[in-house]
TORZAKOL-523356 format. One record per residue (C-alpha): residue number from 1; x, y, z. Coordinates in Angstrom, 3 decimals, always signed. Example, Ala and Ser with C-alpha at 12.3 -4.5 7.8 and 13.67 -1.06 7.14 Angstrom:
% residues 2
+------+----------+----------+----------+
! resi !       c1 !       c2 !       c3 !
+------+----------+----------+----------+
!    1 !  +12.300 !   -4.500 !   +7.800 !
!    2 !  +13.670 !   -1.060 !   +7.140 !
+------+----------+----------+----------+
***
This chain:
% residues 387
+------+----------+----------+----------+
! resi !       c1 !       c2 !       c3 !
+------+----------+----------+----------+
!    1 !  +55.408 !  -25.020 !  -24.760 !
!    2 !  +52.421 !  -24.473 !  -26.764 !
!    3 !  +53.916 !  -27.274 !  -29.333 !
!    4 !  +53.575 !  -29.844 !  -26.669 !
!    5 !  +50.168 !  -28.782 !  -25.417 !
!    6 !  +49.190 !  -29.311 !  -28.649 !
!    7 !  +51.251 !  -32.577 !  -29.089 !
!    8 !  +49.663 !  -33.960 !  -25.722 !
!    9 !  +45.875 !  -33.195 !  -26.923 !
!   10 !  +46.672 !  -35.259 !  -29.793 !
!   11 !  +47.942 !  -38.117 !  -28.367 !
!   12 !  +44.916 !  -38.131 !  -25.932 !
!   13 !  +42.673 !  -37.650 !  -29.275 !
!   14 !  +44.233 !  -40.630 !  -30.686 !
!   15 !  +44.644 !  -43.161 !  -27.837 !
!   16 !  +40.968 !  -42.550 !  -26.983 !
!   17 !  +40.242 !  -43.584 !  -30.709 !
!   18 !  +42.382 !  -46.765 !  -30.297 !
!   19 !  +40.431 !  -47.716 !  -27.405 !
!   20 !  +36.799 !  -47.321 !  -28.739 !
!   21 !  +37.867 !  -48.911 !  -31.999 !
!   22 !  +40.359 !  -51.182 !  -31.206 !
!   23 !  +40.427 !  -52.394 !  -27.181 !
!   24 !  +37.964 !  -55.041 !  -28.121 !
!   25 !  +35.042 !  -53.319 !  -27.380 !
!   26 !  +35.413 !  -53.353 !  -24.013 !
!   27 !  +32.961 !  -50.090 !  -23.084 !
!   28 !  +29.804 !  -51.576 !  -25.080 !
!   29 !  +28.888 !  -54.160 !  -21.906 !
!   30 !  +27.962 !  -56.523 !  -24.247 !
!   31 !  +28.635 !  -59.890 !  -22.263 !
!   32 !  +25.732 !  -61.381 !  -20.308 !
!   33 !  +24.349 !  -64.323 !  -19.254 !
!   34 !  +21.281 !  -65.666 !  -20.835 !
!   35 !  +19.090 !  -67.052 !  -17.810 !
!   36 !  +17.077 !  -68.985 !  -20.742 !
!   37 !  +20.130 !  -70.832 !  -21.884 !
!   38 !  +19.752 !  -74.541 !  -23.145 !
!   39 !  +19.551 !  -77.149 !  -20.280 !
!   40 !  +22.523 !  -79.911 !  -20.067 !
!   41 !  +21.048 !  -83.547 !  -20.457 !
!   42 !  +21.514 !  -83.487 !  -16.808 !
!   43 !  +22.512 !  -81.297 !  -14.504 !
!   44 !  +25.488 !  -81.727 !  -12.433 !
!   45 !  +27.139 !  -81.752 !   -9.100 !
!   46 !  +28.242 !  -78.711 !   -7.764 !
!   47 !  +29.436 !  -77.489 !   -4.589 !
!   48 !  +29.703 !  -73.922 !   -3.303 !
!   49 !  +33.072 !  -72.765 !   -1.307 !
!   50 !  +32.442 !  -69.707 !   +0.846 !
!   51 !  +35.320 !  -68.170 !   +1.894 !
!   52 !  +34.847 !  -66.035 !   +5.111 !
!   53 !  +36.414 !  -63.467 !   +7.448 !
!   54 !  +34.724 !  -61.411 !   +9.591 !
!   55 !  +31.731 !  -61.231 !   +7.636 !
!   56 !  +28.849 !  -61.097 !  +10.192 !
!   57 !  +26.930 !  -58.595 !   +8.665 !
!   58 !  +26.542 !  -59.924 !   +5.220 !
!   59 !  +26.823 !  -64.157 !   +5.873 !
!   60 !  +23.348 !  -65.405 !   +6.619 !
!   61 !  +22.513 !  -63.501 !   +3.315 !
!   62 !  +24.850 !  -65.151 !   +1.093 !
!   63 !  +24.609 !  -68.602 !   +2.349 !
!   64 !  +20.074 !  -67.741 !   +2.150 !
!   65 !  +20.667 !  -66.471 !   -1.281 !
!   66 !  +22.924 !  -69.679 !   -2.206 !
!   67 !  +20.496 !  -72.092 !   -0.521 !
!   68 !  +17.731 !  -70.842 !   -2.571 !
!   69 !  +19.341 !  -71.778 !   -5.978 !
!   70 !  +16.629 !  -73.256 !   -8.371 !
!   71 !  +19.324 !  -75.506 !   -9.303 !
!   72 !  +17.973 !  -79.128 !  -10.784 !
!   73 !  +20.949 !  -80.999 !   -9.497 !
!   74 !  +22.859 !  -81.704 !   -6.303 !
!   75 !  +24.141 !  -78.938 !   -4.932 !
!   76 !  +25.993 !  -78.700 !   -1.499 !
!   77 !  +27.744 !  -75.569 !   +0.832 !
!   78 !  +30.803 !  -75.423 !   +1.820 !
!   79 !  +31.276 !  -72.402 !   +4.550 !
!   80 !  +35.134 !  -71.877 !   +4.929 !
!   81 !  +35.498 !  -69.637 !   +8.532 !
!   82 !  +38.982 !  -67.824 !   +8.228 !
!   83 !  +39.442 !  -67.082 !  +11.103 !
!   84 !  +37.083 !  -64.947 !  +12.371 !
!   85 !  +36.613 !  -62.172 !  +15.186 !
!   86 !  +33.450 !  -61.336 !  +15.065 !
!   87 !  +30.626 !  -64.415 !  +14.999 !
!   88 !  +30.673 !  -65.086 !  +11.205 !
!   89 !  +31.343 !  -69.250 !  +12.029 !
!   90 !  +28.747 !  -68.850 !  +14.422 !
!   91 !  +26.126 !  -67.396 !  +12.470 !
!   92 !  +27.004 !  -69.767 !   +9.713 !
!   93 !  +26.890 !  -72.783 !  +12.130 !
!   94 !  +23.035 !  -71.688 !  +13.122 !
!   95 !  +21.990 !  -72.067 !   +9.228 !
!   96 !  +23.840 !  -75.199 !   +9.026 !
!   97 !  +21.762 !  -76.838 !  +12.088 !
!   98 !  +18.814 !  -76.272 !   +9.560 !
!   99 !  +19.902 !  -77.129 !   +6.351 !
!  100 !  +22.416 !  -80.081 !   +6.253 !
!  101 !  +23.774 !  -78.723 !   +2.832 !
!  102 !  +25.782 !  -76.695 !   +4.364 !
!  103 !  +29.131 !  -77.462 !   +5.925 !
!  104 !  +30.968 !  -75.161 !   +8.085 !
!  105 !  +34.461 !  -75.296 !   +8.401 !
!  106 !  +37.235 !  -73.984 !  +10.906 !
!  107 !  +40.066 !  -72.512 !   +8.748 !
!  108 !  +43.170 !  -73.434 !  +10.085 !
!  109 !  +45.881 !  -70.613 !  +10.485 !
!  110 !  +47.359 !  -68.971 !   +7.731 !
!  111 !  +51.041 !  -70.647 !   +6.441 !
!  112 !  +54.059 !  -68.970 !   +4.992 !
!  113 !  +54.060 !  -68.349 !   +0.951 !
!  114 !  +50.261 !  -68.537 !   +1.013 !
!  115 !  +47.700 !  -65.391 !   +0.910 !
!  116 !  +44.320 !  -65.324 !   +3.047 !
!  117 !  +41.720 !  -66.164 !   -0.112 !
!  118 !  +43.659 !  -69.294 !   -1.878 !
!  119 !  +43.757 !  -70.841 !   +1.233 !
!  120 !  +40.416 !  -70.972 !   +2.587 !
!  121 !  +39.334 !  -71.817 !   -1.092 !
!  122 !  +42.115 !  -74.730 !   -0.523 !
!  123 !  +40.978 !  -75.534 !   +2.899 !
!  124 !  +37.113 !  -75.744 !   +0.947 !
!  125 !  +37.913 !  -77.677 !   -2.017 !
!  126 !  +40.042 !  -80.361 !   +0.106 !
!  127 !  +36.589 !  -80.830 !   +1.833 !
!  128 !  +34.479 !  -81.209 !   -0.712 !
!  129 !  +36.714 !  -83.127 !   -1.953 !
!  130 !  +35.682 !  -85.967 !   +0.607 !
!  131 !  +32.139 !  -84.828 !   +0.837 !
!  132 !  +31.257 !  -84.820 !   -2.657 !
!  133 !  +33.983 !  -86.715 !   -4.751 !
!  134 !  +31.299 !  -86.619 !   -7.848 !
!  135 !  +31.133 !  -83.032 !   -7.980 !
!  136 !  +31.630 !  -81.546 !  -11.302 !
!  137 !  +31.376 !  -78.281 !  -10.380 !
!  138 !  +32.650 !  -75.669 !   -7.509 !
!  139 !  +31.021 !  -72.450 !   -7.336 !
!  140 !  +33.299 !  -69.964 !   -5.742 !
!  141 !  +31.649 !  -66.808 !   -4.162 !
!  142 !  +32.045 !  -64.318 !   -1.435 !
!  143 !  +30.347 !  -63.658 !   +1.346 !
!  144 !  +29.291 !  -60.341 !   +1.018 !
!  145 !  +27.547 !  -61.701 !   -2.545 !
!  146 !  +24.193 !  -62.457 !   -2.651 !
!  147 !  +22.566 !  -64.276 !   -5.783 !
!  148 !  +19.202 !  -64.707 !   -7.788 !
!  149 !  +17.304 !  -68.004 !   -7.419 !
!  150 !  +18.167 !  -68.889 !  -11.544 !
!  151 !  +22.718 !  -67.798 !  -10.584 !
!  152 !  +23.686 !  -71.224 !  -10.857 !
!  153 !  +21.213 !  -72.859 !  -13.218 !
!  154 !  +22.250 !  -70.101 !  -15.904 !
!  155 !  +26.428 !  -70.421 !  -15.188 !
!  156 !  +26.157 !  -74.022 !  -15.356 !
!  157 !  +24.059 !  -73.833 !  -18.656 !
!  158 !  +26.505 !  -71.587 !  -20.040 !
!  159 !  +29.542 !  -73.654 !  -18.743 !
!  160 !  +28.113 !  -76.944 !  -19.841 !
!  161 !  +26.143 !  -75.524 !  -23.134 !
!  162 !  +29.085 !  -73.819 !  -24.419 !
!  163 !  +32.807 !  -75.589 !  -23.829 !
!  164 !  +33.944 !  -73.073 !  -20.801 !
!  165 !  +35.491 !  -74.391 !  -18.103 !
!  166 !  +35.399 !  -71.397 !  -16.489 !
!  167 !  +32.360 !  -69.128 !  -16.034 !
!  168 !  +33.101 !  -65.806 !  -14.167 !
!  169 !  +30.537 !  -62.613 !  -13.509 !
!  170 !  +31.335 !  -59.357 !  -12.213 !
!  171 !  +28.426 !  -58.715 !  -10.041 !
!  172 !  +27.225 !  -55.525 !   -9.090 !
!  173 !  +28.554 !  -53.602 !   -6.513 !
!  174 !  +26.987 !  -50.944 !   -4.169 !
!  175 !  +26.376 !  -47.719 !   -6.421 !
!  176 !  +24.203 !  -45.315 !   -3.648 !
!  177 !  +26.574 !  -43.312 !   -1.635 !
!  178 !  +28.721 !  -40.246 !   -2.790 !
!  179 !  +31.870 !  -42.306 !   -3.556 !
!  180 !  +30.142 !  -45.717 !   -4.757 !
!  181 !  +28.584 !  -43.412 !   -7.728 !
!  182 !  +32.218 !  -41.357 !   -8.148 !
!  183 !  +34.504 !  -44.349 !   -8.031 !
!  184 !  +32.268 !  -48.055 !   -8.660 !
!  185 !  +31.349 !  -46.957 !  -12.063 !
!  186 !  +34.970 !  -45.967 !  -12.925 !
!  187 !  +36.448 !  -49.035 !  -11.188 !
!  188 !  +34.271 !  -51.405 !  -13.328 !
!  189 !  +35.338 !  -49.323 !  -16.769 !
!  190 !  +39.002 !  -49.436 !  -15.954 !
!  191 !  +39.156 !  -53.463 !  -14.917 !
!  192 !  +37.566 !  -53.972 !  -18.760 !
!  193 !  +39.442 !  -51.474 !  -20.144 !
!  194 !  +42.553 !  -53.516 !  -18.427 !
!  195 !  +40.714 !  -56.687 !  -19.618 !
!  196 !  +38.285 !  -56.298 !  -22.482 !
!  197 !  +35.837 !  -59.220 !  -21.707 !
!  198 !  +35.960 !  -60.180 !  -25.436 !
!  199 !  +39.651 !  -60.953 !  -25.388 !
!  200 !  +39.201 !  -62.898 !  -22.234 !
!  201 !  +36.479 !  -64.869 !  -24.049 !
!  202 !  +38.287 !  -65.824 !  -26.930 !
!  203 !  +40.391 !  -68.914 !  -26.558 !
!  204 !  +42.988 !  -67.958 !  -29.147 !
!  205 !  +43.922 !  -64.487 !  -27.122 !
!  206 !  +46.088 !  -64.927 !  -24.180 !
!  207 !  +43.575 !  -61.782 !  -21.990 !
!  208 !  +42.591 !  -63.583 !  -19.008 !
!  209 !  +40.539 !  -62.725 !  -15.944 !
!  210 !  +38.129 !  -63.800 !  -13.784 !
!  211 !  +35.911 !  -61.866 !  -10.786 !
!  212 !  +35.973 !  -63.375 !   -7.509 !
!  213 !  +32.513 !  -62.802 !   -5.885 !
!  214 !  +31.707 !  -65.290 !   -8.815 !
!  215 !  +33.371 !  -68.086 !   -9.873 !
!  216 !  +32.200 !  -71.858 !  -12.023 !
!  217 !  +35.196 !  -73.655 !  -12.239 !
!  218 !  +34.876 !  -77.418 !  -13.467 !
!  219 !  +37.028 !  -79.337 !  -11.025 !
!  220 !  +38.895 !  -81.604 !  -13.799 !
!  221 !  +40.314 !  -78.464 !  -15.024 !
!  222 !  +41.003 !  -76.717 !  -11.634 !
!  223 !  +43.420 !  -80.014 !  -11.295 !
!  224 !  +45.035 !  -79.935 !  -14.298 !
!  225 !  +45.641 !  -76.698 !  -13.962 !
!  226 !  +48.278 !  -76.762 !  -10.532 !
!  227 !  +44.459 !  -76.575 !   -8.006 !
!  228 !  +44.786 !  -73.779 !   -5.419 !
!  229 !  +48.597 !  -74.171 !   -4.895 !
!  230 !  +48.958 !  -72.357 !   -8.311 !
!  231 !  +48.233 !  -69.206 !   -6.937 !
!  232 !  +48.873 !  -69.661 !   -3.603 !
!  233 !  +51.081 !  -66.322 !   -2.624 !
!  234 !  +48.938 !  -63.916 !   -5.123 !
!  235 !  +46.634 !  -61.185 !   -4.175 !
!  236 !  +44.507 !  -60.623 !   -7.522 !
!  237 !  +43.562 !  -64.550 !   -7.009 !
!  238 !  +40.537 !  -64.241 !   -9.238 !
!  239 !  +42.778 !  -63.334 !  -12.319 !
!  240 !  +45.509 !  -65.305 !  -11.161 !
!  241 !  +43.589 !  -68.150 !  -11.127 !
!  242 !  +41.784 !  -67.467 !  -14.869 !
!  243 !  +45.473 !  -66.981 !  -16.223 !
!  244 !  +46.281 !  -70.794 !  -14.699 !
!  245 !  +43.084 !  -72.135 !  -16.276 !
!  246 !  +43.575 !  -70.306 !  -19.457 !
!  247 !  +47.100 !  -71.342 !  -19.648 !
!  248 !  +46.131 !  -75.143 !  -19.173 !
!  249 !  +43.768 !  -74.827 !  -21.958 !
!  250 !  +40.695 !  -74.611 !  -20.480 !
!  251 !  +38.164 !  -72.078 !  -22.067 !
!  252 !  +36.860 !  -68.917 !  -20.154 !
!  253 !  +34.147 !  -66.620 !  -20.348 !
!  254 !  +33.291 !  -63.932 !  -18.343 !
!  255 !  +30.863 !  -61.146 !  -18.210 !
!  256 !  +28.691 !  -58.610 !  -15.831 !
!  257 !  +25.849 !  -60.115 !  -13.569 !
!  258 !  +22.521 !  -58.189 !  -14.274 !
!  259 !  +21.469 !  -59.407 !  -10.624 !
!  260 !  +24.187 !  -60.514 !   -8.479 !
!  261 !  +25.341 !  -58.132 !   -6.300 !
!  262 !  +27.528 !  -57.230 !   -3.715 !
!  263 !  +26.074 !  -56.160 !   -0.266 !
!  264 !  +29.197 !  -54.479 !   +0.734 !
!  265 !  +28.928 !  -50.606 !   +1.239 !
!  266 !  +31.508 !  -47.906 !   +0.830 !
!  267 !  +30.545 !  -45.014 !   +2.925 !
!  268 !  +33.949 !  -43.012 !   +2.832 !
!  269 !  +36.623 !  -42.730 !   +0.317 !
!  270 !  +38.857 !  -44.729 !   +2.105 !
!  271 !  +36.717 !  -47.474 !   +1.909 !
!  272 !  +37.356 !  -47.624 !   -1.734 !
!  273 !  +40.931 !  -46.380 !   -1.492 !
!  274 !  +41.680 !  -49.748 !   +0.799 !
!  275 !  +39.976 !  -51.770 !   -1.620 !
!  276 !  +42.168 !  -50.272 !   -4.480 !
!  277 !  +45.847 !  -49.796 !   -2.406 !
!  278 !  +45.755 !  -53.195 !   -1.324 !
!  279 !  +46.386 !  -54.667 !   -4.999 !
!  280 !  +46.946 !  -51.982 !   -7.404 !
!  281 !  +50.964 !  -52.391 !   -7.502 !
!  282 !  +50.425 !  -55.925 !   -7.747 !
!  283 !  +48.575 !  -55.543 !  -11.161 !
!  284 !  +51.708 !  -53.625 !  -12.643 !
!  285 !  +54.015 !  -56.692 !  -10.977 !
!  286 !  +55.406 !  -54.334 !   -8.820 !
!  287 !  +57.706 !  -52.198 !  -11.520 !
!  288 !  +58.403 !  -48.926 !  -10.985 !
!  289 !  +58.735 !  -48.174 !  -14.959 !
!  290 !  +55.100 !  -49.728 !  -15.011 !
!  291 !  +53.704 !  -47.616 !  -12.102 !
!  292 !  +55.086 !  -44.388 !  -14.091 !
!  293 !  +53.680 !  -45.554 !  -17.190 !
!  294 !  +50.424 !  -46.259 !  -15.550 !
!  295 !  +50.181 !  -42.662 !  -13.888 !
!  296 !  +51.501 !  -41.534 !  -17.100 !
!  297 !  +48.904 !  -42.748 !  -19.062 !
!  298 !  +46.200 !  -41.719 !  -16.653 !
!  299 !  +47.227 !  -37.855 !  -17.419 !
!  300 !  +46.617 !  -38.187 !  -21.016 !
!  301 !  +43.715 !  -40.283 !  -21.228 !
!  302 !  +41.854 !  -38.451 !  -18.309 !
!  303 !  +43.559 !  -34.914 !  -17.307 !
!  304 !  +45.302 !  -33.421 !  -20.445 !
!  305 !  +41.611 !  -32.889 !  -22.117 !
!  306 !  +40.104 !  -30.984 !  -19.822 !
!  307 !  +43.105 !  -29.722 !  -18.697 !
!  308 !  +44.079 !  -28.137 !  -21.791 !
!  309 !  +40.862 !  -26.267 !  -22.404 !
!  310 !  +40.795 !  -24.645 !  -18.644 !
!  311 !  +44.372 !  -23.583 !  -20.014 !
!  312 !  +43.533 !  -22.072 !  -23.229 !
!  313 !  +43.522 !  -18.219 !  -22.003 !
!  314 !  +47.417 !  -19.138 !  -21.138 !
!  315 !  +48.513 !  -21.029 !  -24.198 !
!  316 !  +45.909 !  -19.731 !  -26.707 !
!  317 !  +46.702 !  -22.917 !  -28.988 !
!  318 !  +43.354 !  -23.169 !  -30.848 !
!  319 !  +44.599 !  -26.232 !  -32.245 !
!  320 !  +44.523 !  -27.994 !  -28.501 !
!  321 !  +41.351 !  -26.696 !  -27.997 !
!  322 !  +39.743 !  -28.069 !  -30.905 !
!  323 !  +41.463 !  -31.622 !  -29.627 !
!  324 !  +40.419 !  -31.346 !  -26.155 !
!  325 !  +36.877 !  -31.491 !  -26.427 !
!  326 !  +37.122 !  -34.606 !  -29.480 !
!  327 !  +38.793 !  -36.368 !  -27.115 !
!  328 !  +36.079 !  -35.654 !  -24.031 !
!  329 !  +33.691 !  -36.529 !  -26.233 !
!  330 !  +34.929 !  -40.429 !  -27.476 !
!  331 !  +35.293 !  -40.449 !  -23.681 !
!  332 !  +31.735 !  -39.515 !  -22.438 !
!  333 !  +30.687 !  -41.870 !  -25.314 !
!  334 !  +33.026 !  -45.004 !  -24.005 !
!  335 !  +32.081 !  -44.217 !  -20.331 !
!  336 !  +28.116 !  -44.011 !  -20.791 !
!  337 !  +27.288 !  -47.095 !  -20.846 !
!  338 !  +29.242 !  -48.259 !  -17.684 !
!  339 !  +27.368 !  -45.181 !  -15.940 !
!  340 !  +23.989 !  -46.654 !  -17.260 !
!  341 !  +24.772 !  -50.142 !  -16.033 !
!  342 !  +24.588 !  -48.977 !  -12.534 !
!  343 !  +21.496 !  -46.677 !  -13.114 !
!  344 !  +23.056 !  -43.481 !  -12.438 !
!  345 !  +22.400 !  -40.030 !  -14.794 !
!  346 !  +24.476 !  -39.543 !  -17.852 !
!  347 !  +26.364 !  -36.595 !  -16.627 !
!  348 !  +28.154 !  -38.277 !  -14.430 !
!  349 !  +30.273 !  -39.325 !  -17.206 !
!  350 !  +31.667 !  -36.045 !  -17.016 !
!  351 !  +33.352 !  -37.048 !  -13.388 !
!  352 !  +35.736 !  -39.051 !  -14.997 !
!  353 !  +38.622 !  -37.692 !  -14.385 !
!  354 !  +38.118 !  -36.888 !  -11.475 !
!  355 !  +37.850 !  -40.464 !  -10.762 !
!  356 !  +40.998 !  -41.093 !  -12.906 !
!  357 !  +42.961 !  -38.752 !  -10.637 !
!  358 !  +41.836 !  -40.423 !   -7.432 !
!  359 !  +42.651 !  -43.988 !   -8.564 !
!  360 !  +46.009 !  -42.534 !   -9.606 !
!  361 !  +46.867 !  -41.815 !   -6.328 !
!  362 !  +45.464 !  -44.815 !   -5.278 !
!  363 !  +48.321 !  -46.795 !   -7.471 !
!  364 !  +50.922 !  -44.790 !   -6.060 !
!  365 !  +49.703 !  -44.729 !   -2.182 !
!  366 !  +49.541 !  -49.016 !   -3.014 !
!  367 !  +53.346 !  -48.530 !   -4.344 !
!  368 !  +54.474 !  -46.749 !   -1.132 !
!  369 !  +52.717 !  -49.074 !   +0.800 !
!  370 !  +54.504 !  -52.020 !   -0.818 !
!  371 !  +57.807 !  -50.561 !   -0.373 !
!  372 !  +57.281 !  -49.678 !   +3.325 !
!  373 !  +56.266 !  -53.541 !   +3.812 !
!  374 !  +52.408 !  -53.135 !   +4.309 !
!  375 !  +51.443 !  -54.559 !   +0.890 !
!  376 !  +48.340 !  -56.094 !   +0.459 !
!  377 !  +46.800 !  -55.677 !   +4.139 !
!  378 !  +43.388 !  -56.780 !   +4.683 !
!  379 !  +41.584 !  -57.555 !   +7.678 !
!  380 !  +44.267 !  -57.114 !   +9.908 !
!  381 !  +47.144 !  -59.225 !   +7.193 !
!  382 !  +49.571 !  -58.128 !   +5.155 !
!  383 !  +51.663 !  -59.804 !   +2.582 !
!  384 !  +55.319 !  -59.549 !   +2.581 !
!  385 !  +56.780 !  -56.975 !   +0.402 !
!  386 !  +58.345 !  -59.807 !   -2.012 !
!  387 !  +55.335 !  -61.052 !   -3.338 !
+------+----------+----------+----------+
***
């Protein structure tokens, strides 16, 4: 017994060295957008597709925040209403009367093979499509995003300056209540841990990913690359659809938004345990030998340290204990900087695994969910169990 303790403080010693060394530097933060990138010649068209359901309390923001874009070129709204319950069309229509930018669209009803997002985003693009045929650019964003006057001036510099046909930023998300500052700052460490932003920037790696409250895609590419119908049945659509572009051999780059943010809140943990369930067995393509390996791997990076030291008076391996805290420490030093991104005290670093543990169960809950049928539900949908 006290051979394996030891063993498993190792391994957790060494796989948190592999990951600060060799996971592409994915805990340093270091990709951002330059707002004082080099104008284009000229600036292009773009036009932004809104996708929207049931988002009355966060609309007129977005669409405000998008219609106040500094943006030297043409730039045109497209509000996609998905079917709606509670007066997000309407509320959209009322901004449209005074800013003929914007164009608000019904969204017809959801068809078999297809998921909720692809196909408002399908329903968008066909419609700008007609309305702006010129268009260089769509801008894909959510609408519970709001974004700085300089967004789109700085993605489309970056897009047009450097060779990327796709320019993605994570933008912030709500960090203020009990759970946001337990589980946001984890969730952000573990989707670049899963996708070190370097790899996903470098055209000769295969890493791709994208995050779906922001989204540059040039439309060219988007074509050659299958359009919407490419990932029309997938849940993770934002990294779906990077994969397709990255595939086709368009360039990506993506990085975290220093002033984009989200204005969704999550008051309770199962606010964030939704948000989690509905897609986590997706990301392991829905393999039970992944899902194992997955909660596997959460013990040893997160649990077995601290774990092992609480243990000591019962295995009395001085030899764990040294590993234990080596291993705490490479990850307090990897998980710092995500907790100083969203301007919360160091310490909290130390709440890591607790936040491991949590999102562990969260994989499994989104497993069980899958098998019993009730995969990916969201606002009242759910996708079959087969996809």
């Amino acid at each position: 017994m006290t051979g394996a303790i030891i063993a498993l403080a190792a391994l957790s010693l060494v796989a948190w060295a592999y990951l600060l060394v060799l996971r592409g530097g994915f805990w340093r933060l270091g990709e951002r957008l330059d707002p004082g990138a080099p104008a284009p010649p000229s600036w292009p068209e773009v036009v932004a597709v809104v996708p929207a359901r049931d988002e009355a309390p966060t609309i007129a923001a977005c669409l405000e925040s998008l219609l106040a874009q500094d943006y030297a070129g043409r730039l045109s709204v497209v509000l996609v209403d998905d079917n709606s319950s509670d007066g997000t069309g309407a509320i959209a229509s009322r901004i449209a009367e005074a800013d003929r930018r914007i164009s608000v669209l019904a969204g017809s009803p959801l068809p078999a093979g297809w998921t909720g997002k692809p196909w408002a985003l399908l329903q968008g693009v066909a419609r700008a499509a007609e309305a702006a045929p010129d268009a260089r650019y769509y801008f894909f964003t959510d609408a519970d995003v709001v974004h700085p006057p300089h967004t789109l001036r700085a993605l489309v510099a970056k897009a047009e300056s450097d060779g990327r046909e796709l320019v993605s930023l994570m933008v912030r998300l709500n960090c203020t209540t009990k759970w946001e500052r337990l589980l946001i700052p984890a969730f952000v460490f573990f989707f670049r841990m899963l996708f070190p932003f370097a790899w996903v920037n470098d055209p000769a790696r295969a890493t791709a990913a994208a995050a779906g409250g922001c989204v540059l895609v040039r439309t060219s590419t988007l074509d050659r690359a299958g359009g919407l119908a490419a990932i029309r049945g997938t849940l993770i659509d934002d990294c779906a659809l990077a994969h397709a572009i990255k595939r086709s051999g368009g360039r990506l780059w993506l990085g975290l938004a220093e002033t984009s943010r989200s204005l969704r809140v999550y008051t309770r943990l199962s606010d964030v345990w939704g948000l989690v369930a509905r897609t986590a067995y997706t990301q392991l393509r829905h393999s039970p030998l992944l899902l194992l390996a997955t909660v596997l791997g959460m013990i040893v990076l997160h649990l077995a340290p601290p774990l092992t030291l609480a243990a000591l008076p019962l295995h009395g391996s001085g030899a764990a204990a040294a590993h234990a805290p080596q291993a705490g420490l490479q990850k307090a030093v990897a998980y710092v900087p995500t907790v100083a991104y969203y301007r919360q005290p160091w310490p909290l670093a130390a709440s890591l695994p607790v936040a491991a543990a949590l999102y562990a169960a969260m994989t499994v809950d989104s497993a069980l969910r899958h098998w019993r049928g009730q995969g990916g539900g969201w606002k009242g949908r759910y996708t079959a169990a087969g996809q």
